[in-house]
mmCIF file as Biopython writes it, N, C-alpha, C and O atoms, coordinates in Angstrom:
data_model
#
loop_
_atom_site.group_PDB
_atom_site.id
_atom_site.type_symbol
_atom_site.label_atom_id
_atom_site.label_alt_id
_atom_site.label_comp_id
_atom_site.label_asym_id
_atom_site.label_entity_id
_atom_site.label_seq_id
_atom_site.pdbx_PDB_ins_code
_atom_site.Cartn_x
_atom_site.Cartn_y
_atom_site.Cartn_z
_atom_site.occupancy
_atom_site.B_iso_or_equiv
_atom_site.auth_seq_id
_atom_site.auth_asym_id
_atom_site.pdbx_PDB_model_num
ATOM 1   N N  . UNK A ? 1  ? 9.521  13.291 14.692 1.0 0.0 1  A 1 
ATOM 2   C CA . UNK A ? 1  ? 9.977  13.500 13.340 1.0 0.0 1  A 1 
ATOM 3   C C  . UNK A ? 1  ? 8.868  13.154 12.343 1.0 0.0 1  A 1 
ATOM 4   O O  . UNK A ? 1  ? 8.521  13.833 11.377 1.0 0.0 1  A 1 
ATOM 5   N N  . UNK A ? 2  ? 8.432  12.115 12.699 1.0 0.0 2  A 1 
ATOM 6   C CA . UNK A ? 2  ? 6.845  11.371 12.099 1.0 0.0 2  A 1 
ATOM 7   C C  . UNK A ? 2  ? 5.947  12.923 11.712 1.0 0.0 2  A 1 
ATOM 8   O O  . UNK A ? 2  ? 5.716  13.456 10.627 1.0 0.0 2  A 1 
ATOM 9   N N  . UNK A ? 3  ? 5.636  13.273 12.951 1.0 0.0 3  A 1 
ATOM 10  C CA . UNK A ? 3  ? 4.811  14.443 13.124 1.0 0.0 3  A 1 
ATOM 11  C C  . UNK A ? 3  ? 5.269  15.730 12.306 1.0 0.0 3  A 1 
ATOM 12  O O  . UNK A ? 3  ? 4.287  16.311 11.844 1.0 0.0 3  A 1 
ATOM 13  N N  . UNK A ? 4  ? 6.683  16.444 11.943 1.0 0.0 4  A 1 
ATOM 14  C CA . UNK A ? 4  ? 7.052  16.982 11.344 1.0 0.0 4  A 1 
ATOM 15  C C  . UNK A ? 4  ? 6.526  16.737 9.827  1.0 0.0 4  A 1 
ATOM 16  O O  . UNK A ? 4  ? 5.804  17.510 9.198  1.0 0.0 4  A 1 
ATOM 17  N N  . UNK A ? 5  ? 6.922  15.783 9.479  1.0 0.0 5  A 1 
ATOM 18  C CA . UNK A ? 5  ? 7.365  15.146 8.300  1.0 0.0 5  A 1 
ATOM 19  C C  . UNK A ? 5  ? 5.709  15.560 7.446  1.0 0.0 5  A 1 
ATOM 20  O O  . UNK A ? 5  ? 5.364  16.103 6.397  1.0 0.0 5  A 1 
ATOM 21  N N  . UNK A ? 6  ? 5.012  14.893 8.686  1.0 0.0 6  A 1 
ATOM 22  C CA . UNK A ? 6  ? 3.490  14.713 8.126  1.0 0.0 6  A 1 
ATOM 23  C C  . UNK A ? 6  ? 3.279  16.114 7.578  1.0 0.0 6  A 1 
ATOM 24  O O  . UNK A ? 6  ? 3.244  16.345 6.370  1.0 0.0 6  A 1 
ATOM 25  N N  . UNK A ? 7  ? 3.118  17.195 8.680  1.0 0.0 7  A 1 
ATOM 26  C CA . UNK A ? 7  ? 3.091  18.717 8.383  1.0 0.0 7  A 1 
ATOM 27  C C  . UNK A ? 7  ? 3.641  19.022 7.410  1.0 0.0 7  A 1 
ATOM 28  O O  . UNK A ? 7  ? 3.008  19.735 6.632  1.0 0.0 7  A 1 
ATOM 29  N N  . UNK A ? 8  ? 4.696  18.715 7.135  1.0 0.0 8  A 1 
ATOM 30  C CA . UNK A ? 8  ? 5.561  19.807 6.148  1.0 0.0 8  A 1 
ATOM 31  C C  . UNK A ? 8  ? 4.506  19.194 4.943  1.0 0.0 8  A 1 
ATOM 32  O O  . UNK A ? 8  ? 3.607  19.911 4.503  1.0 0.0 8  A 1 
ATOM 33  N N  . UNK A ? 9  ? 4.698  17.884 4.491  1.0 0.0 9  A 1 
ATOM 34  C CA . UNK A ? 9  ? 3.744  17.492 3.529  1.0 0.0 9  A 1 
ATOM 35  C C  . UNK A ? 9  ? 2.060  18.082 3.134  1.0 0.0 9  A 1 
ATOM 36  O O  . UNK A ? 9  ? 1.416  18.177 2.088  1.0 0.0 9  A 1 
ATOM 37  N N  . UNK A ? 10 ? 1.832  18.350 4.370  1.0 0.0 10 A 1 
ATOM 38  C CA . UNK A ? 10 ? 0.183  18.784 4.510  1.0 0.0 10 A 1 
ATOM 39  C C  . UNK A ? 10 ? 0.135  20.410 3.714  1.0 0.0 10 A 1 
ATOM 40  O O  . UNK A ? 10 ? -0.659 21.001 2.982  1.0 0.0 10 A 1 
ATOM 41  N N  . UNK A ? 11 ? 1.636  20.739 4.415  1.0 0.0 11 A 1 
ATOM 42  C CA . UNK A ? 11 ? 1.886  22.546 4.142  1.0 0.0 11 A 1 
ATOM 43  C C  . UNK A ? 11 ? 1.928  22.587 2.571  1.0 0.0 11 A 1 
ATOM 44  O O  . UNK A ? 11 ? 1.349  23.490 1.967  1.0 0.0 11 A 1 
ATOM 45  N N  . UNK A ? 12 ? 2.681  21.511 1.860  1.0 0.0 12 A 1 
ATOM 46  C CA . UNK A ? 12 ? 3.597  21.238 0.731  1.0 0.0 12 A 1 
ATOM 47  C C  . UNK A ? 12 ? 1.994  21.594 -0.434 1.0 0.0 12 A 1 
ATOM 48  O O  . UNK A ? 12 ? 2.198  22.358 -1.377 1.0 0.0 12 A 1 
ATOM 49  N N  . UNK A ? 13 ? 0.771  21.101 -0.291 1.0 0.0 13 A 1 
ATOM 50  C CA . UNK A ? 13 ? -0.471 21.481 -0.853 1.0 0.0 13 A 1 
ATOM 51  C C  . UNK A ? 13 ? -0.839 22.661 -0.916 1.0 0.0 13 A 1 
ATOM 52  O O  . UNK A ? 13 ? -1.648 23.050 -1.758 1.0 0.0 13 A 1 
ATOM 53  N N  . UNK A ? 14 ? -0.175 23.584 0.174  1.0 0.0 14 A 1 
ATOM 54  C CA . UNK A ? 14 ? -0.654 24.990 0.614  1.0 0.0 14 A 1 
ATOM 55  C C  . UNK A ? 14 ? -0.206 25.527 -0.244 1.0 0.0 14 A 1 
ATOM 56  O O  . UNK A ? 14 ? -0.678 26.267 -1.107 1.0 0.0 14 A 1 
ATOM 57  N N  . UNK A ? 15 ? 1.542  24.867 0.136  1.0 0.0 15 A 1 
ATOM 58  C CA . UNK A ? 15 ? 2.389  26.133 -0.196 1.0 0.0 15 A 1 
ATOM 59  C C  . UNK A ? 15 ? 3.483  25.453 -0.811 1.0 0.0 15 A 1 
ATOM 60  O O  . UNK A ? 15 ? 4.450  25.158 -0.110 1.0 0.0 15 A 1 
ATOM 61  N N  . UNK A ? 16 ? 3.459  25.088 -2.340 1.0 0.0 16 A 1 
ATOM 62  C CA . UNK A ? 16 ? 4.536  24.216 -2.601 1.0 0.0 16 A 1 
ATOM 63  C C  . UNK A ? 16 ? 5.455  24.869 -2.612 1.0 0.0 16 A 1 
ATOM 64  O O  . UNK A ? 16 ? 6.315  24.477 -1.823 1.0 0.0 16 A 1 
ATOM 65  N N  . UNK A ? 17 ? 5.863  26.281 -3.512 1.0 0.0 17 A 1 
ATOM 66  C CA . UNK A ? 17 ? 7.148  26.654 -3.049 1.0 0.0 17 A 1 
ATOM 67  C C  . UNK A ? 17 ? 7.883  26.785 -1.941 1.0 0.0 17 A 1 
ATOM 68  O O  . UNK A ? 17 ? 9.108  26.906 -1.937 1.0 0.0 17 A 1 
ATOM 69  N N  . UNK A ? 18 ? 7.120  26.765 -0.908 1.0 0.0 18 A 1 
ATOM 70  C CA . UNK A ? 18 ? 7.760  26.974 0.421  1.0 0.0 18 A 1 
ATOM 71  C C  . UNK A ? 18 ? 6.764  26.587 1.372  1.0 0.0 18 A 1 
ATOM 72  O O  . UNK A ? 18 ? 5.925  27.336 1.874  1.0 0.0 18 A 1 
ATOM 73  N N  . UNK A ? 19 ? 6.968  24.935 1.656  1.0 0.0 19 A 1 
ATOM 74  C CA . UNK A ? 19 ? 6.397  23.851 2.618  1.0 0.0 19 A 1 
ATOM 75  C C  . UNK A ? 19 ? 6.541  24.337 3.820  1.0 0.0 19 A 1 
ATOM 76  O O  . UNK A ? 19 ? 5.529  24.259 4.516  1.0 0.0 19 A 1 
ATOM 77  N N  . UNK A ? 20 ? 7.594  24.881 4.362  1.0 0.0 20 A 1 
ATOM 78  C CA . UNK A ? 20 ? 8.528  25.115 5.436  1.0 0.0 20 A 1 
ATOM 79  C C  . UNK A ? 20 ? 7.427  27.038 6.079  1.0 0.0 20 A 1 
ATOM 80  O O  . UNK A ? 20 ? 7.329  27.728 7.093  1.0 0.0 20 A 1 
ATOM 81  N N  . UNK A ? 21 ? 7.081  27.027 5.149  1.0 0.0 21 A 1 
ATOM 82  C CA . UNK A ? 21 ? 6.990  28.603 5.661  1.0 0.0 21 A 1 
ATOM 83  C C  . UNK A ? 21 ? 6.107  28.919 6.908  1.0 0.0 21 A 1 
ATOM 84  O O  . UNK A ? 21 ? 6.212  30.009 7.470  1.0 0.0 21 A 1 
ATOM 85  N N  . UNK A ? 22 ? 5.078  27.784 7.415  1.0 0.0 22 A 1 
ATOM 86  C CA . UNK A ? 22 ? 4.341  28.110 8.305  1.0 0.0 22 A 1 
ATOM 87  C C  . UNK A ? 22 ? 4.954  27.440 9.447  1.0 0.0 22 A 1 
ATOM 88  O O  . UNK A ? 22 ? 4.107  26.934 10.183 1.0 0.0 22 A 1 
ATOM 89  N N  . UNK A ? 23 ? 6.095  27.285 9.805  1.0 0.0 23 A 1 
ATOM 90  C CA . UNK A ? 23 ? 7.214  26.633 10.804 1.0 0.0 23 A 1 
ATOM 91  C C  . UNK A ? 23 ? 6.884  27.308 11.901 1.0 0.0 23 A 1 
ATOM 92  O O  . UNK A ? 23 ? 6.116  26.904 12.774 1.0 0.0 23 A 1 
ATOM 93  N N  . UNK A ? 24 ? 7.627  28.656 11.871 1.0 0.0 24 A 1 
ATOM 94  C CA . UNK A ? 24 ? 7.704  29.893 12.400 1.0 0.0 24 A 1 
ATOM 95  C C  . UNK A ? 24 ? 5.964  30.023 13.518 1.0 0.0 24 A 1 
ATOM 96  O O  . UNK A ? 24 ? 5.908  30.115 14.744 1.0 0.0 24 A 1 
ATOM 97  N N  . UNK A ? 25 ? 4.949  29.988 12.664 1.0 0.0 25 A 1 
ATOM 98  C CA . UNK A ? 25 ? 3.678  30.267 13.166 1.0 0.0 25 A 1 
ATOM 99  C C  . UNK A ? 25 ? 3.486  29.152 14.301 1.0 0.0 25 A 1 
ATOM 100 O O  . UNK A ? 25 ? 2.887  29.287 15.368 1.0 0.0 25 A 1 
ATOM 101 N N  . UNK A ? 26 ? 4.172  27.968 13.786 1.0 0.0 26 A 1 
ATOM 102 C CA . UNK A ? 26 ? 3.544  26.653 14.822 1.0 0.0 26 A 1 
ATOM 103 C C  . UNK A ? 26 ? 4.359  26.455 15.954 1.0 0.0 26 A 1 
ATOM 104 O O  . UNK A ? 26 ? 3.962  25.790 16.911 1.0 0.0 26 A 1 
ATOM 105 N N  . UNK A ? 27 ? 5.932  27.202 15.897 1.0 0.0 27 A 1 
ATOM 106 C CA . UNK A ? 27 ? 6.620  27.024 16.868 1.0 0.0 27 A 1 
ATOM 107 C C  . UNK A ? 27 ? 6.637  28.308 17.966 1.0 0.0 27 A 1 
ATOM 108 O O  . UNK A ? 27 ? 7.130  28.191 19.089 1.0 0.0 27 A 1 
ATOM 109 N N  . UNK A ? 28 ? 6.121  29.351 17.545 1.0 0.0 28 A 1 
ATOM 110 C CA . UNK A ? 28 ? 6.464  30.738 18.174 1.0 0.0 28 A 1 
ATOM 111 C C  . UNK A ? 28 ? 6.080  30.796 19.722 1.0 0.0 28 A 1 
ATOM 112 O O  . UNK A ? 28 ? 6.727  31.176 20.698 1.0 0.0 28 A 1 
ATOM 113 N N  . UNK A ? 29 ? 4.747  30.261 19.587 1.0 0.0 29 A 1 
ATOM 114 C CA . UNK A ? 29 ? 3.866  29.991 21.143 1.0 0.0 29 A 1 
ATOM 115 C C  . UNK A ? 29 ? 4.390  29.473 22.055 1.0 0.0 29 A 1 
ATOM 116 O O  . UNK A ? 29 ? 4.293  29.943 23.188 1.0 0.0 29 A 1 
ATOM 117 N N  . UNK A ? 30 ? 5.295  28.024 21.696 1.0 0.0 30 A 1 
ATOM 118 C CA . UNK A ? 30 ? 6.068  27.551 22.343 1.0 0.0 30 A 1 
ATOM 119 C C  . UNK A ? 30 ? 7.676  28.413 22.779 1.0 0.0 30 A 1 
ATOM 120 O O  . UNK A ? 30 ? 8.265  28.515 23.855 1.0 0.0 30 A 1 
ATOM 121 N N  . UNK A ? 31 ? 7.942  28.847 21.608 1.0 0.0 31 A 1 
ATOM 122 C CA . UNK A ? 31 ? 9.451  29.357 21.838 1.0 0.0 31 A 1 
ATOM 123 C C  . UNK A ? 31 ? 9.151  30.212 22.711 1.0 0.0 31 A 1 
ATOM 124 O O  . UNK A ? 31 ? 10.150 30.298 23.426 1.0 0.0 31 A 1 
ATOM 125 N N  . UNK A ? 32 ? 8.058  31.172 23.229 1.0 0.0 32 A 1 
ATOM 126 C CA . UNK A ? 32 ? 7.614  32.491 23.704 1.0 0.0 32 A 1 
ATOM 127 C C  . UNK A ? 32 ? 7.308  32.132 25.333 1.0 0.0 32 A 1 
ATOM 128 O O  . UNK A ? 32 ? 7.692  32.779 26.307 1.0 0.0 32 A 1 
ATOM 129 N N  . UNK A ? 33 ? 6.438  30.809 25.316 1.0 0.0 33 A 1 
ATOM 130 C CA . UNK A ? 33 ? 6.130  30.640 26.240 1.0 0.0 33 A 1 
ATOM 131 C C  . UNK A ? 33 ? 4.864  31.472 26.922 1.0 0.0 33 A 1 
ATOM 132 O O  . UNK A ? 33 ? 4.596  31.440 28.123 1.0 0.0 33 A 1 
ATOM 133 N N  . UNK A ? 34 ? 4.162  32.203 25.942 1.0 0.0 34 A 1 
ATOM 134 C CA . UNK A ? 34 ? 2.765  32.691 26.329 1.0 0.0 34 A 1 
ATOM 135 C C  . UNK A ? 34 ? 1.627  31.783 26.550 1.0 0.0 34 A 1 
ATOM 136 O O  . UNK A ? 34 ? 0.645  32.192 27.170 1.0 0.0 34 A 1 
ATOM 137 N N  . UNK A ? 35 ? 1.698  30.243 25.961 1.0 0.0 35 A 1 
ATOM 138 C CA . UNK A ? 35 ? 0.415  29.379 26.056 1.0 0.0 35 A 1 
ATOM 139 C C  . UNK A ? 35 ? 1.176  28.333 26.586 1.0 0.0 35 A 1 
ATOM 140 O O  . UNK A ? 35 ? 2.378  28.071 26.550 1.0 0.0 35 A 1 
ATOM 141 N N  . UNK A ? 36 ? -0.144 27.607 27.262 1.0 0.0 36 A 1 
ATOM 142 C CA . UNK A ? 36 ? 0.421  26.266 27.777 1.0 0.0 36 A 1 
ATOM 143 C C  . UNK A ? 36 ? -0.030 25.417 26.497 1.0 0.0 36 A 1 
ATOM 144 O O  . UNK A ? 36 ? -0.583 25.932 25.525 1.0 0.0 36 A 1 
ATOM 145 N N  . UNK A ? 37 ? 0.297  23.938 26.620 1.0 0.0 37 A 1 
ATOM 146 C CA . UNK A ? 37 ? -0.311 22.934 25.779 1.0 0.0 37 A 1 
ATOM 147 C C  . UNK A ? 37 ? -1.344 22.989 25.617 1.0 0.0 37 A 1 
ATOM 148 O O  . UNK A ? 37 ? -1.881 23.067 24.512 1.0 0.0 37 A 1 
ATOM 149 N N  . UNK A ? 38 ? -1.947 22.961 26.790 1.0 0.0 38 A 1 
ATOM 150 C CA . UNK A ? 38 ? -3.762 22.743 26.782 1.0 0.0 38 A 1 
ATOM 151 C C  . UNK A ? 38 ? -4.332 24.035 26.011 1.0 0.0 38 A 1 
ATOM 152 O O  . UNK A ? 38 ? -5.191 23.996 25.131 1.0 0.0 38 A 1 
ATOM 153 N N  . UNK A ? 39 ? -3.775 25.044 26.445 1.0 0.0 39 A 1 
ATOM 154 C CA . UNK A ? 39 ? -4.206 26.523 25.606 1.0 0.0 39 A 1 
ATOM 155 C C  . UNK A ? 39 ? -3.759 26.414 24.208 1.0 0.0 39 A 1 
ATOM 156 O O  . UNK A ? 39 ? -4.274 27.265 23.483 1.0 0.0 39 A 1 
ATOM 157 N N  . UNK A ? 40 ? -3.029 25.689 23.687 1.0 0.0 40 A 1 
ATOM 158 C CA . UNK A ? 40 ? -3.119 25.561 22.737 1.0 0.0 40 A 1 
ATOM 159 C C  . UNK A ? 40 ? -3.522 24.450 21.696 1.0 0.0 40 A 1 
ATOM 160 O O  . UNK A ? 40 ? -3.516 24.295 20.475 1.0 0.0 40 A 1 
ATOM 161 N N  . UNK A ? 41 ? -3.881 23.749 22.853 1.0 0.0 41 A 1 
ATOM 162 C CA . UNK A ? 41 ? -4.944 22.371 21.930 1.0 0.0 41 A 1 
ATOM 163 C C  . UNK A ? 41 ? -6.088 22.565 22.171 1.0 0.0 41 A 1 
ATOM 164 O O  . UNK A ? 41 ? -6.763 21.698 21.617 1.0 0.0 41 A 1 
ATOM 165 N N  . UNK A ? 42 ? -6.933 23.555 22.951 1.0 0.0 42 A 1 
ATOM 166 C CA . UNK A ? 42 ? -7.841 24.074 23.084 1.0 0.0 42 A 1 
ATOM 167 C C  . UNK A ? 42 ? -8.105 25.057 22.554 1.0 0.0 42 A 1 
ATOM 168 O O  . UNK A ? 42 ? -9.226 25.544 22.699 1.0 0.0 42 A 1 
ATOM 169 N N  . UNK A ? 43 ? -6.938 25.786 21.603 1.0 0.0 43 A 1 
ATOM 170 C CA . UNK A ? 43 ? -7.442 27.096 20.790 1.0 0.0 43 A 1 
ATOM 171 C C  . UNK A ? 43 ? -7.837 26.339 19.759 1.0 0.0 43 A 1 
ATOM 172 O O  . UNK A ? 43 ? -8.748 26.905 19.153 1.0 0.0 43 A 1 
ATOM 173 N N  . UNK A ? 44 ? -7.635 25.620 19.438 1.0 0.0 44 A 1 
ATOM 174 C CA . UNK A ? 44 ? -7.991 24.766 18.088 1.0 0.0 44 A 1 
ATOM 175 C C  . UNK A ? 44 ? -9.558 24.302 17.339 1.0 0.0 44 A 1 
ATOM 176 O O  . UNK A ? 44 ? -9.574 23.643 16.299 1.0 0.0 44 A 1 
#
C-alpha cells in the first residue's frame, strides 16, 4: 500500500488531474502475464 501510495503521489506531479491514470500501464504486464518480474525489472 506504502508502494502504491508513493506512485500515485509521484504520478500526482505528472498528472494532477488524474494521478491514477498511469495504473493501467503499470499493472497490464502483470494482469497479461507476458513478462516475468525479472523482465520487467530488467526492462527498466
Amino acid at each position: 500500500m506504502r508502494t502504491a501510495l508513493e506512485i500515485t503521489e509521484a504520478f500526482r506531479t505528472i498528472a494532477p488531474e488524474d494521478p491514477v491514470r498511469y495504473d493501467f500501464v503499470l499493472t497490464r504486464p502483470g494482469i497479461r502475464g507476458d513478462a516475468s518480474m525479472d523482465e520487467l525489472i530488467c526492462a527498466n
